[in-house]
C-alpha positions as CSV (number, residue, x, y, z in Angstrom):
1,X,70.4,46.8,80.0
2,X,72.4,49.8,78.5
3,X,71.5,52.0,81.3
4,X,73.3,49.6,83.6
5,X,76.1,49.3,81.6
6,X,76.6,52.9,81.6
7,X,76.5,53.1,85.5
8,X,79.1,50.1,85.6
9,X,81.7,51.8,83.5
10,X,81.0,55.3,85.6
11,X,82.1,53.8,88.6
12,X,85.2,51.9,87.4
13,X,86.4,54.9,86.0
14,X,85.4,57.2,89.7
15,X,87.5,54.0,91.6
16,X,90.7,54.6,88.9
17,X,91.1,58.0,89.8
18,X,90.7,57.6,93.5
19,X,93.1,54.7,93.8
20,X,95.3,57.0,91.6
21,X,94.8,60.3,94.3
22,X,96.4,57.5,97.0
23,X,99.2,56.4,95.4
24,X,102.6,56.0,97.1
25,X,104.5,58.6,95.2
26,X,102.4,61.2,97.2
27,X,102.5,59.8,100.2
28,X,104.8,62.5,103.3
29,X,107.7,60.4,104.8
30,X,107.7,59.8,108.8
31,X,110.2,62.0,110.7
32,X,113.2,60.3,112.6
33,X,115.4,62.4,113.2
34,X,117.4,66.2,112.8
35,X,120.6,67.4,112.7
36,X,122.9,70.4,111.8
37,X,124.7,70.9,109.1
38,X,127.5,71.9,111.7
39,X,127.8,69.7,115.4
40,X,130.2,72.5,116.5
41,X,131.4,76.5,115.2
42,X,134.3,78.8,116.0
43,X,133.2,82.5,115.4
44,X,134.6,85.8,116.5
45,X,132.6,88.4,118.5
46,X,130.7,90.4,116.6
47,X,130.5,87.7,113.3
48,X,127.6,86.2,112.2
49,X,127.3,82.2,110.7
50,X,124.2,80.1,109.6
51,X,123.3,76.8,110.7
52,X,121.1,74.7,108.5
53,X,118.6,71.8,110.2
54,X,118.9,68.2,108.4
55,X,115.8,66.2,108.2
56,X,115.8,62.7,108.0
57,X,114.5,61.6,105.8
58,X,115.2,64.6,104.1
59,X,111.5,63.9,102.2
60,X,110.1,64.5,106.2
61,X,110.3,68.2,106.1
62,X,106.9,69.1,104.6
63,X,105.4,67.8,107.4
64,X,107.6,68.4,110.4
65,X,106.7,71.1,112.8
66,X,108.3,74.6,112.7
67,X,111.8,75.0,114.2
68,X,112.5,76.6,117.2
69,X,116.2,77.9,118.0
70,X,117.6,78.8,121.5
71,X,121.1,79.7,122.8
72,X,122.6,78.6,126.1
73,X,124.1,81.7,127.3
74,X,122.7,84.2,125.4
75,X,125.4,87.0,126.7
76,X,128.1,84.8,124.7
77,X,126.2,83.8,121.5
78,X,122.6,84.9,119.9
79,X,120.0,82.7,117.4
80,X,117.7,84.3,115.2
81,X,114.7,82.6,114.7
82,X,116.4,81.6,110.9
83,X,119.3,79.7,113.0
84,X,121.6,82.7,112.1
85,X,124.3,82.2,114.9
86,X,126.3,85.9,116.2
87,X,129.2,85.9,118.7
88,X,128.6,88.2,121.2
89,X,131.4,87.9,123.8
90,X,134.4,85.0,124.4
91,X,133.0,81.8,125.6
92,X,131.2,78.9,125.1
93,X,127.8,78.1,124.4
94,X,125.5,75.6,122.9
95,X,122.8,76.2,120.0
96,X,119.7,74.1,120.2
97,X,117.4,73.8,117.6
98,X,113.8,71.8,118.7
99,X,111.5,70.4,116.1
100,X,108.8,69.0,118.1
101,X,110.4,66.5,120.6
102,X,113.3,66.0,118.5
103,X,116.3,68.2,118.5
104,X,120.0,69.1,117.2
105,X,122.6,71.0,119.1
106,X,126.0,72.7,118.3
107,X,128.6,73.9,120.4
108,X,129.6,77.2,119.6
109,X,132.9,78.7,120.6
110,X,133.3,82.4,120.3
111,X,136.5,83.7,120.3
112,X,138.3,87.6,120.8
113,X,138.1,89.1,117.4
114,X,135.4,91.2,115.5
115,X,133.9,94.1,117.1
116,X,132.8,92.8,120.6
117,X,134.4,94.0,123.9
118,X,137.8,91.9,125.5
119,X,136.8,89.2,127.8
120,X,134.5,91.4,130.0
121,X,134.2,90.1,133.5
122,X,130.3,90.1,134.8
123,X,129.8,90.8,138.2
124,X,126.7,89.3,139.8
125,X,123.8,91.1,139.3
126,X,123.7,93.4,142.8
127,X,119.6,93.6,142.2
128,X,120.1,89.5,142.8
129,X,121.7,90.0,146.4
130,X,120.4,92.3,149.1
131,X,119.5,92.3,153.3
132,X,116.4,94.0,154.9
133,X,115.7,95.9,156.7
134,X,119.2,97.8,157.0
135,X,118.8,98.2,160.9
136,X,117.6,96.0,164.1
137,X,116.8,98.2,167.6
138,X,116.3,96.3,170.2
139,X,115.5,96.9,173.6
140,X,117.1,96.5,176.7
141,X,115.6,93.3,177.3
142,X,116.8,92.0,173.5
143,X,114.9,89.2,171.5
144,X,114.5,88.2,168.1
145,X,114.3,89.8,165.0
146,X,114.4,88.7,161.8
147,X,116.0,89.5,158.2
148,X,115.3,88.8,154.8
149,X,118.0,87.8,152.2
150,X,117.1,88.0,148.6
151,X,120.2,86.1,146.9
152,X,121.1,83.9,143.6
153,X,124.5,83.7,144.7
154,X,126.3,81.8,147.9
155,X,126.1,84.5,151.0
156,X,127.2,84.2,154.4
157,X,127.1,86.6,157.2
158,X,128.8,86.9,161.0
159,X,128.4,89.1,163.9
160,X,130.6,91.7,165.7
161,X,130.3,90.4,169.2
162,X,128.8,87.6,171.2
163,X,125.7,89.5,172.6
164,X,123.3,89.0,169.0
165,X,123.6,85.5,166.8
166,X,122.3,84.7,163.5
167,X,120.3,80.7,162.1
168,X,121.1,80.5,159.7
169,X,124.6,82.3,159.0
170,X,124.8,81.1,155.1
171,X,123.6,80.0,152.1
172,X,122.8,79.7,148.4
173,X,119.8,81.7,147.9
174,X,117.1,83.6,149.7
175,X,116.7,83.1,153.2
176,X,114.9,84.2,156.3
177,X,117.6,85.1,159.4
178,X,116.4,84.9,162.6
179,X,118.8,87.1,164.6
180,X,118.5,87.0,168.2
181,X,119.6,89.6,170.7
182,X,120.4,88.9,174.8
183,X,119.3,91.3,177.1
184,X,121.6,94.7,177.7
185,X,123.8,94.0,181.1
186,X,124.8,97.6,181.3
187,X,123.0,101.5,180.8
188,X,125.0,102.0,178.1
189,X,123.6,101.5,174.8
190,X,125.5,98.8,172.5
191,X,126.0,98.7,168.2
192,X,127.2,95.5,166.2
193,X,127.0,95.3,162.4
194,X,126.5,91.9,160.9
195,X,128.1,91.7,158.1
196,X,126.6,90.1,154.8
197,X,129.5,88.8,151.8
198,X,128.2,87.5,148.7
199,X,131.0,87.5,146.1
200,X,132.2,90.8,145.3
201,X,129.3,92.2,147.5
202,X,129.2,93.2,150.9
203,X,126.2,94.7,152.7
204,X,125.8,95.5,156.3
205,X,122.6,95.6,159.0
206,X,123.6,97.7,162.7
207,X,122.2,96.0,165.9
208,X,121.6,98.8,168.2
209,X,120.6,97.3,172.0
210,X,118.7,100.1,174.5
211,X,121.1,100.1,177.7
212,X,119.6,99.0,180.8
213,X,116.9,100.6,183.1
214,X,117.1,101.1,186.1
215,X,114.9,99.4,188.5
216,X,114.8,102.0,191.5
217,X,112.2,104.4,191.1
218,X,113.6,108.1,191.8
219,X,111.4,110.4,193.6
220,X,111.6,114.1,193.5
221,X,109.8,116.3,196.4
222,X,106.9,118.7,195.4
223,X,106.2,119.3,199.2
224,X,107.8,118.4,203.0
225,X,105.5,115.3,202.4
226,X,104.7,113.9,199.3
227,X,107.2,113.2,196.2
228,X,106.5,112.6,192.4
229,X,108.0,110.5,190.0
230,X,108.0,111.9,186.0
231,X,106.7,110.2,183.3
232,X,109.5,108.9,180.2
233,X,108.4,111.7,178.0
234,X,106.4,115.0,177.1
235,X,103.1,114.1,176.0
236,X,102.1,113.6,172.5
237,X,98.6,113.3,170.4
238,X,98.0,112.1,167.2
239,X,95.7,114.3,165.6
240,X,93.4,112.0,163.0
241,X,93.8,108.9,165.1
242,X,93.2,110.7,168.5
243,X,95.7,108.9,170.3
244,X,97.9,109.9,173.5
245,X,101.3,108.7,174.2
246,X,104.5,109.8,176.1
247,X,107.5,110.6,173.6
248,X,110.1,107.6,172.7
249,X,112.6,109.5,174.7
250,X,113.0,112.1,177.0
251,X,114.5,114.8,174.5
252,X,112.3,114.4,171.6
253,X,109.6,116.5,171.0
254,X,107.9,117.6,167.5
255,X,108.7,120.9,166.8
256,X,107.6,123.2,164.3
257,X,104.9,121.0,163.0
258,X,103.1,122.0,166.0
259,X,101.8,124.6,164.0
260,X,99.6,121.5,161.6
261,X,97.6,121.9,164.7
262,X,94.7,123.7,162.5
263,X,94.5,120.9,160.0
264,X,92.2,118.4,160.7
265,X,93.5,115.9,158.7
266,X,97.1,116.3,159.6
267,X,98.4,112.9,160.1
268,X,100.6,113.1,162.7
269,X,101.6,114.3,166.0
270,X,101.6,117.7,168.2
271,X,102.8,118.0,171.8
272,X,102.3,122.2,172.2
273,X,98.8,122.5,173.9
274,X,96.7,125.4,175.2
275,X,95.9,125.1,178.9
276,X,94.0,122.0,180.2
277,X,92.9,121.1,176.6
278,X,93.1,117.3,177.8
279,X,89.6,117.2,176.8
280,X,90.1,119.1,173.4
281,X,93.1,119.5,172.6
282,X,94.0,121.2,169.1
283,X,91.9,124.5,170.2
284,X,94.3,126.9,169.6
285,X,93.0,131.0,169.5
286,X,90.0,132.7,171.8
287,X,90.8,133.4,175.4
288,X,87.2,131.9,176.0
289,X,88.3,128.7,174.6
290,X,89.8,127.9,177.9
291,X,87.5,128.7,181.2
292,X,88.4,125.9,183.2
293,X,91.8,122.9,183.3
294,X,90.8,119.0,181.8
295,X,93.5,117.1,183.0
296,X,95.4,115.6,180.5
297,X,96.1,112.6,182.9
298,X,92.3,111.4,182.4
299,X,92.9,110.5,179.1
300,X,94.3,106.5,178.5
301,X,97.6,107.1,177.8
302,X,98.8,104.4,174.9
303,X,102.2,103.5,176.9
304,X,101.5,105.0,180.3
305,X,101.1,101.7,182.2
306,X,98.2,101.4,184.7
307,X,99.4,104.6,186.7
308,X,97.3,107.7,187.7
309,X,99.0,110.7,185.9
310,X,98.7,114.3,186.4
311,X,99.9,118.0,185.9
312,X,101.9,119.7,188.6
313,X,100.4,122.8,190.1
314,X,102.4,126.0,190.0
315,X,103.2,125.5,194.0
316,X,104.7,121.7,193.1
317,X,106.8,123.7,190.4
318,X,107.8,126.1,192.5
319,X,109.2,123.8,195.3
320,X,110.8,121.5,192.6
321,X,112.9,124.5,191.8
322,X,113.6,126.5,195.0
323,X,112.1,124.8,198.1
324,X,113.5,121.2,198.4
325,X,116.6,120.7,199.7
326,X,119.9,121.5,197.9
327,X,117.2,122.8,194.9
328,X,120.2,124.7,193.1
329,X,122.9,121.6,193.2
330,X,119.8,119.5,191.7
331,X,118.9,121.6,188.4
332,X,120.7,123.2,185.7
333,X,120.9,124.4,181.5
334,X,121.7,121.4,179.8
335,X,121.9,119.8,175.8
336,X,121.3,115.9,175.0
337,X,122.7,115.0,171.2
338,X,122.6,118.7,170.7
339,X,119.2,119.4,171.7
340,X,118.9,122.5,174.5
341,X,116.6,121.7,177.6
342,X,116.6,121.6,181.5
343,X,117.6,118.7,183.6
344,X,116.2,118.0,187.2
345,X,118.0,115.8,189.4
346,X,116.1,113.7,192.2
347,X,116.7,113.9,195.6
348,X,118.8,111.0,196.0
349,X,120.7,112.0,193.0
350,X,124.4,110.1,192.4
351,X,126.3,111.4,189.7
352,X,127.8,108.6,187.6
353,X,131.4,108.5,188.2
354,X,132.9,108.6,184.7
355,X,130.5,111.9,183.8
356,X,130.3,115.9,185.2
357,X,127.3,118.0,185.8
358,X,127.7,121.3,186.7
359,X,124.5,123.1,188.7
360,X,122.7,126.2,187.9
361,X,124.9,126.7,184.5
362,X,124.1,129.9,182.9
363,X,124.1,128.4,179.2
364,X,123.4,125.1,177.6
365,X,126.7,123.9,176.1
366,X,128.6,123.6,179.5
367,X,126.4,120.1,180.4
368,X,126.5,118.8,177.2
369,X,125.7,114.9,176.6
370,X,125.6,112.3,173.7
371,X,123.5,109.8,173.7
372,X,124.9,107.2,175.1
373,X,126.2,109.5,178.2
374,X,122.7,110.7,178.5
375,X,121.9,107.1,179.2
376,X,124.3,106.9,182.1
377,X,122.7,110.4,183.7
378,X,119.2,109.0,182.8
379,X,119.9,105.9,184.7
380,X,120.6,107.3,187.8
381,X,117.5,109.0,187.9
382,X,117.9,112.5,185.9
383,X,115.0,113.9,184.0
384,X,115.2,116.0,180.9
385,X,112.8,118.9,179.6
386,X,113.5,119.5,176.1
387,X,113.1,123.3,174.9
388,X,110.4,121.7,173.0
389,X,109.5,125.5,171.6
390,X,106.0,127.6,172.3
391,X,103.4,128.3,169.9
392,X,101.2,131.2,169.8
393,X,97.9,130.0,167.7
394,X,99.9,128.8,164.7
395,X,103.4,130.7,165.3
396,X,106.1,128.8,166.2
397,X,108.8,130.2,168.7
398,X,112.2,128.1,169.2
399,X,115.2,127.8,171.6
400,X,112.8,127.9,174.6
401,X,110.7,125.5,176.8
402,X,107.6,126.5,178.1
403,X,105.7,123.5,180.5
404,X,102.1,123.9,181.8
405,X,101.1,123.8,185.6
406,X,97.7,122.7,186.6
407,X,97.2,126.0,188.5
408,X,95.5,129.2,186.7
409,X,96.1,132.8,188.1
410,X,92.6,134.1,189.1
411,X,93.4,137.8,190.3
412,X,94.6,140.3,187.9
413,X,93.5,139.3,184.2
414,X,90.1,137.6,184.5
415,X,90.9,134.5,184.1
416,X,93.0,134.4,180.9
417,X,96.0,133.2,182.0
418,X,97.5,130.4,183.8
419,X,100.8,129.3,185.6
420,X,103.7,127.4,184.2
421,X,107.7,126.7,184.5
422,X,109.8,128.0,181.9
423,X,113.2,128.4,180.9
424,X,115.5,130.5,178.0
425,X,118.9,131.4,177.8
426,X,118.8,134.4,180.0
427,X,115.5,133.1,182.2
428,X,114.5,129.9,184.5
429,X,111.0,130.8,185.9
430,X,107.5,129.8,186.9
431,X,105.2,132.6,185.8
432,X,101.5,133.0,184.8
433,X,101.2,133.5,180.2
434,X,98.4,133.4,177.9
435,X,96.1,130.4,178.4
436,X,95.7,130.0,174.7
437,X,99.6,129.1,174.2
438,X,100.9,126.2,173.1
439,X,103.0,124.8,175.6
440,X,104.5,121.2,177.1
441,X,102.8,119.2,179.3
442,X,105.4,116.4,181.5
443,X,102.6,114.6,183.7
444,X,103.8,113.0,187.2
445,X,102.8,110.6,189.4
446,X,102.9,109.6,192.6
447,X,106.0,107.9,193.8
């Protein structure tokens, strides 16, 4: 009986001092609501002010998550973490401070005073507004390109002339421009600039069109009977990816990086080749390297068409330069955008009206073309050899043009030594040289 008694009082006394552990005085207050001790602030640039969060209830802070601050436009006024507010430059902005889903703002207003700068004026950020690519060249036949505009400010752009047109021509952000370009009507190549304005910026992209080809097909005679026409280029190869083209245009060549020719991973391309190397062609020292001609034109050629190409012989050279009819009126020292070379006119040649060409000219400056003149001459048929320079194994020679015939000489020099055209300043000439120099190659075909 005591026993039980004993365990009766034990528990009433354990219940006490639970019920006790529960009461309401301890008991955390549910949040409703915050505010600042300030709903708006003057301060000067450069002055600091604190701004205090009121809980309500007030006993609801123990239990309320932890503040976070954040500023509107942080380039006119700052929060610390602590709600300490700084003006930074003249303006207006609004301090937030978030406590869970609940919040308070203030509206701070910093005025000139303090230490800060004057009432700077920000530009737009000119990372934030820009056009690529910077240039559009189109052929002759035109078509559509396209432009990317990378923008967080209002942008619109217009065209010089009629011929190229822009969808869209404006807006707000980034955009993707499809400008399309009709085809050329004349040989002359045409520029525009569209121009790009997006607030204080301006930014410019240059349309340049190809001028019109011509579609007759001029012939120059290599005998009394048969006539070729030239390909658009010298030939090129591209060392590591082995590939064969004509150059872009007929003046450019590569130059002195011919003489990468001994680097098997060069990159890139060479147009200087020893003697009928179509087969092989970065050999470059030993005589014996070069018994018999591969024609080059065997190869695929990347933009050569479907046509049959092939190196003139030295007799085709020969009757290019002095055997057809009115040869010296048809041939002369020339430059194209200052590069020195030889021009051949076809049979049929009509000088464009607005130009001169003056035959047989002993030096290189008195036909001298730009570009776009060069276009005119080229579109009535005229061809171009560029003093694309000759290369003795890896030597480099300028300011002369050196172009391979098919034809070796057999005679005098046991066969080390082969036929081709060639011109200087002092000498025009088809002449047998070293079968292990690097010259040009210019294939034909037939008309």
């Amino acid at each position: 009986m005591k026993s039980n008694m004993k365990k009766l009082l034990f528990y009433a006394i354990l219940t006490s001092i639970v019920l006790a552990g529960c009461s309401p005085s301890t008991k955390i207050s549910e949040l409703r609501g915050i505010s600042l001790n300030k709903s708006s602030l003057e301060i000067e640039m450069g002055e600091t002010k604190q701004l205090v969060v009121i809980y309500e209830p007030e006993d609801a802070e123990e239990g309320a998550p932890e503040i976070r601050w954040e500023s509107s436009k942080e380039r006119v006024a700052t929060v610390s973490k602590n709600g300490r507010v700084e003006g930074k430059q003249k303006g207006t902005a609004v301090i937030t401070a978030f406590c869970g889903k609940l919040y308070a703002e203030c509206k701070v207003e910093v005025v000139t005073g303090g230490s800060g700068p004057v009432d700077p004026i920000i530009p737009p950020d000119p990372d934030k507004f820009s056009v690529s690519p910077a240039e559009i060249n189109s052929p002759a036949a035109g078509g559509t390109f396209t432009l990317n505009v990378k923008a967080n400010i209002p942008w619109s752009a217009a065209c010089e002339e009629t011929w190229a047109s822009l969808t869209p021509n404006s807006g707000d952000g980034d955009a993707e421009i499809t400008v399309t370009v009709e085809p050329a009507t004349s040989s002359k190549s045409t520029e525009q600039k569209i121009t790009f304005t997006a607030g204080e910026f301006t930014d410019i992209v240059t349309i340049t069109r190809a001028g019109k080809k011509s579609d007759k097909v001029f012939g120059f005679s290599v005998s009394n009977v048969q006539q070729i026409v030239f390909s658009s280029g010298n030939l090129q190869y591209h060392v590591k990816d082995k590939v064969w083209r004509f150059a872009g245009h007929q003046y450019d060549f590569v130059g002195k990086d011919n003489s990468n020719i001994t680097w098997e991973n060069y990159n890139n391309w060479i147009d200087l080749f020893g003697w009928g190397t179509g087969n092989r062609p970065t050999i470059f020292e030993d005589y014996e390297e070069y018994p018999t001609f591969y024609e080059w034109g065997k190869n695929t050629i990347s933009n050569g068409e479907s046509y049959t190409w092939r190196t003139m012989s030295k007799e085709e050279w020969e009757y290019i330069i002095s055997g057809r009819a009115n040869a010296a009126d048809l041939q002369s020292r020339a430059s194209v955008n200052d590069i020195n070379g030889y021009i051949l006119l076809p049979d049929d040649w009509v000088k464009p009206e607005e130009l001169e060409f003056t035959a047989g000219a002993s030096d290189f400056t008195t036909n001298s073309y730009s570009l776009v003149d060069w276009e005119e001459m080229e579109y009535a048929g005229a061809v171009f050899l560029p003093a694309a320079y000759h290369r003795d194994r890896v030597k480099i020679y300028e300011d002369c043009g050196y172009y391979w015939s098919s034809s070796p000489e057999e005679e005098l020099y046991n066969n080390i030594y082969s036929y081709c055209f060639f011109f200087t300043a002092n000498k025009v000439k088809v002449d047998y040289d070293s079968r292990r120099y690097g010259m040009s190659v210019r294939l034909v075909r037939a008309k």
